[in-house]
C-alpha positions, 0 to 999 in steps of 0.5 A: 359285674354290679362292683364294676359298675359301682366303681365305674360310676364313682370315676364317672362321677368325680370327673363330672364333678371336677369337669374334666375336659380333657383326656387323662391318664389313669394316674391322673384319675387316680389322683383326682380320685384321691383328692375326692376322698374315693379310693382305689388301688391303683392306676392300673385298676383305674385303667381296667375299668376303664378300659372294659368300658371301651369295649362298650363305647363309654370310653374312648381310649386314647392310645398313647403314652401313657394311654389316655381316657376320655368319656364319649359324653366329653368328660 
């Protein structure tokens, strides 16, 4: 559980930094990521993540396609 939260807060993190305002794909957080030198494996790994974190309402899941993710505190 603690290595979710690590790499929750890591996402959290880069988009407050990058203020992202706007719902984004796991692709486009992926590469964000990327750009701020964080690694992950995938987009789909970005999506589970995140995605356990809806369950919480931390995130709010924009289904769409392709899903979209948006943090309740506007990142």
């Amino acid at each position: 559980m603690r290595l979710r939260q690590g790499r929750f807060e890591r996402i959290r993190t880069v988009l407050d930094d990058a203020d992202a305002d706007e719902p984004l794909t796991a692709r486009e957080i992926l590469d964000l990521l990327d750009e701020h030198g964080e690694e992950f494996d995938s987009a789909h790994q970005i999506a589970t993540v995140l995605g356990r974190h809806a369950e919480t309402g931390e995130v709010e899941v924009i289904r769409d396609q392709p899903y979209r993710y948006r943090f309740q505190d506007g990142s």
